[in-house]
N, C-alpha and C positions, 0 to 999 in steps of 0.2 A: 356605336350609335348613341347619340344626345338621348339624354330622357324626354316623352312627351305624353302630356296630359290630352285626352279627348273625351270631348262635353258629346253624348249620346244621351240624348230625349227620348224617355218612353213613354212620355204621356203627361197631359196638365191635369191641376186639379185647382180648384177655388181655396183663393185663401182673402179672409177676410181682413180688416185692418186690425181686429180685434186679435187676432192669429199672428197677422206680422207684426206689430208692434206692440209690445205690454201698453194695458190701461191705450189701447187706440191711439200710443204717441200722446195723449191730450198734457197738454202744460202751457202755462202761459205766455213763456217764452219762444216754444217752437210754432209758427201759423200752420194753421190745418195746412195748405196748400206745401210746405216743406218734409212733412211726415208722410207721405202720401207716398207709398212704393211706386216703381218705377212699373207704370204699365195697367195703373189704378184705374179703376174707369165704373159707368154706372148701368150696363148694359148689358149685365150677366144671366143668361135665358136658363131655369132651372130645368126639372126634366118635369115637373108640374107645370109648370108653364107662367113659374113669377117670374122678375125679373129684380134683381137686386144690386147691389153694387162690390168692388171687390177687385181683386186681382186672379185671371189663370194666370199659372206658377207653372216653370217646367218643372218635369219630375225626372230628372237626370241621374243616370252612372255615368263611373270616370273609370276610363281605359287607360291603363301605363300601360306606355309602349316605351322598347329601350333598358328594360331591366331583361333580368338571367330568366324570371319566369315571369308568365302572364298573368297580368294583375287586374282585376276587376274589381272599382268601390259600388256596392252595392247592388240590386239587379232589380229595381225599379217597380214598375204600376205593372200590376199583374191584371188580367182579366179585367175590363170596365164596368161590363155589367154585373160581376162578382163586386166588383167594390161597391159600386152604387148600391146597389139590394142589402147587403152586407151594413153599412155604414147607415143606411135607412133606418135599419132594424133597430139603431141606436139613437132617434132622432137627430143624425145629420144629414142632410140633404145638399152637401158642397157638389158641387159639379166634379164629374171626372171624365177626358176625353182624353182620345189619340188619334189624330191623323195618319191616313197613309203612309206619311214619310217618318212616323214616329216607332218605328217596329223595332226592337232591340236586337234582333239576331241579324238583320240588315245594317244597323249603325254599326254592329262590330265587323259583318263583313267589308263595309266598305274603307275598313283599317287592315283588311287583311287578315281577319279573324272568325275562329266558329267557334260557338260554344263548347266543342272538344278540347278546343284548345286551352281554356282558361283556365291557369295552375292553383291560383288564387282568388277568392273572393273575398274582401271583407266585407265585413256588416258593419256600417258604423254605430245604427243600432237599431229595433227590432221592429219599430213599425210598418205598419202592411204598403207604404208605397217605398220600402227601401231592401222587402223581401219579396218581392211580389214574383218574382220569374226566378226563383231560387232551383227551383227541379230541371230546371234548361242547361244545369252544367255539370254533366256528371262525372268528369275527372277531376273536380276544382277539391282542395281544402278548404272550409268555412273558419274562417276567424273573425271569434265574436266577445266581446267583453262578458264576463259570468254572471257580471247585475244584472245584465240583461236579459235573462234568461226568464226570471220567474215571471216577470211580465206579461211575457211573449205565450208563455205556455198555460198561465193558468191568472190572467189580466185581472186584479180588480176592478170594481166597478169605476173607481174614479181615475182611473188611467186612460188618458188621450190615448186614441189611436192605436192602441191596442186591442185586437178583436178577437176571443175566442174561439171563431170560427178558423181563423186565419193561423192558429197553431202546426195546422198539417205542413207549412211551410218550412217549419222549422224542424218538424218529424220527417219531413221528406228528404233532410241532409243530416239527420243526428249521427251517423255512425261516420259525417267526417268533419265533425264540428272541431275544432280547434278553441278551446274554450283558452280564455286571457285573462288575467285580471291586474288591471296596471296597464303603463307602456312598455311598448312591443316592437322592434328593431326587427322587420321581414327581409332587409337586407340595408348596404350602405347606405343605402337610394331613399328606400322606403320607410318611414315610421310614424307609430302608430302610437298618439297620443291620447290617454285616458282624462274628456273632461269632466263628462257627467253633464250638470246643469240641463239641459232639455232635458233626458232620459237618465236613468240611474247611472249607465254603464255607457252613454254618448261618448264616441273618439272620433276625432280628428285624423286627416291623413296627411304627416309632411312629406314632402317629397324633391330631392334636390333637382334642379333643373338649369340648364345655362343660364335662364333668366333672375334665377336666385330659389332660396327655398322656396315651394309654393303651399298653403294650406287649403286641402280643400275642408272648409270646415263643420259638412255636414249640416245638421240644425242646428249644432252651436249656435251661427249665425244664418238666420232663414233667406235673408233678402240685402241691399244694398246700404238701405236705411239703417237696418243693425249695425252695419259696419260705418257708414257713415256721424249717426248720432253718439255711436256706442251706448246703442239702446236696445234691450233684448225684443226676442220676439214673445210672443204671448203665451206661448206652449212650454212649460218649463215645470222642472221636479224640484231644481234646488234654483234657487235666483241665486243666494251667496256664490254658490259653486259657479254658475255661470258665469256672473260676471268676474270672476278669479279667472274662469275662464278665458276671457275678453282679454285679458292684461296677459295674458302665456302667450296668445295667439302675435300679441302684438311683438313681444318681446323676442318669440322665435321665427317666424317668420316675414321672409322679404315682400310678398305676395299674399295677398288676403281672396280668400276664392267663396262669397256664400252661396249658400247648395239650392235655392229657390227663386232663380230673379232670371227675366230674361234679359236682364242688362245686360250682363255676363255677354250675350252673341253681340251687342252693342260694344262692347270693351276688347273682342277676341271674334270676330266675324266670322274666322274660320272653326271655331270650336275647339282650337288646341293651343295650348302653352304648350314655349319650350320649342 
């Protein structure tokens, strides 16, 4: 069997420009109307009842299908109203939804899959919408970079996206975490490239496919625009690292895949490479 990639939606969340693009894209050169992610608009209903402007962003895992075991990147928006209350508490008030057709254990049944099944999970790294349904797979191995770790469990204050509350996630799978540090070869098919830059311990996942290698690149690269401009997004640990980053991603991979756009069902309709 071919290798094949599936784009499974668990839920959107607001992202600002200020989020997708460093410095809001602003430069002289680029016209506002060009830095403008794919899907940008002014009509975003909070749960107060403002209205602001921005992008909903899918919050997607990727399913390999076609390898010896079953491969799962990441496991997505946990609870809504857990996040929202949660994320409150920290003055952010971004939106977070899911639709009916957004449910995770349905997106992998309709590949032929149930959370039993899934031999592997990685973490590309530890934010609460990329750990959000971690306890939903209780036969999986967790493979997670080790920078990643102190974050996640005991976040200072100035860490995005990191929520102290949201630790249990990470407690809830400790005794089958697969701790890495560096890259990580999960088989011929799969690996797992250490780049840092958004989060300490941020990887990459390449993955060989008949259509060429493909990267999915996590928040490396958030939306379209970062791969288009080769311009980071706004959430970032190390910017040097990142964009060192940028220049790896180009040079190993055929296929550039960023982890938060819904252009992505615009370029691949059906949801899958490969």
């Amino acid at each position: 069997m071919s290798v094949k990639i599936h784009h499974i939606v668990t839920g959107e969340l607001e992202s600002s420009l200020a989020v997708s693009l460093l410095n809001s894209g602003a430069h002289p050169d680029v016209p506002h109307e060009h830095r403008l992610p794919f899907g940008f608009r002014d009509d975003i209903a909070r749960r107060d009842g403002t209205v602001t402007e921005g992008v909903m962003v899918p919050v997607p895992v990727w399913l390999i299908e076609g390898t010896e075991k079953t491969i799962l990147i990441d496991t997505g928006l946990g609870d809504i109203d857990e996040v929202s209350e949660m994320q409150s508490r920290y003055g952010v008030d971004f939106v977070a939804s899911r639709s009916a057709d957004q449910d995770l254990v349905a997106g992998l049944a309709a590949h032929g899959v149930k959370p039993e099944d899934v031999d592997i999970v990685v973490l590309t790294h530890l934010h609460f919408d990329h750990v959000g349904n971690n306890e939903l797979f209780p036969n999986a191995t967790f493979i997670v970079q080790k920078d990643e770790l102190p974050q996640a469990i005991e976040p200072p204050n100035f860490c995005m996206f990191y929520y102290p509350e949201y630790s249990y996630k990470i407690d809830a799978v400790a005794d089958r975490l697969q701790v890495i540090d560096g890259d990580h070869e999960i088989d011929e098919v799969v690996r797992l490239v250490k780049i840092g830059g958004h989060t300490p311990g941020c990887m990459v996942v390449m993955v060989k496919t008949d259509a060429g290698t493909v990267c999915l690149t996590s928040d490396v690269m958030y939306n379209y625009k970062n791969l288009e401009l080769n311009w980071p997004m706004g959430s970032f640990w190390d910017l040097p690292d990142l964009m060192r980053g940028y220049d790896r991603l180009h040079r190993e991979a055929d296929i550039i895949i960023p982890e938060h756009d819904w252009k992505f069902r615009e370029l691949y309709p059906t949801g899958t490479i490969g």
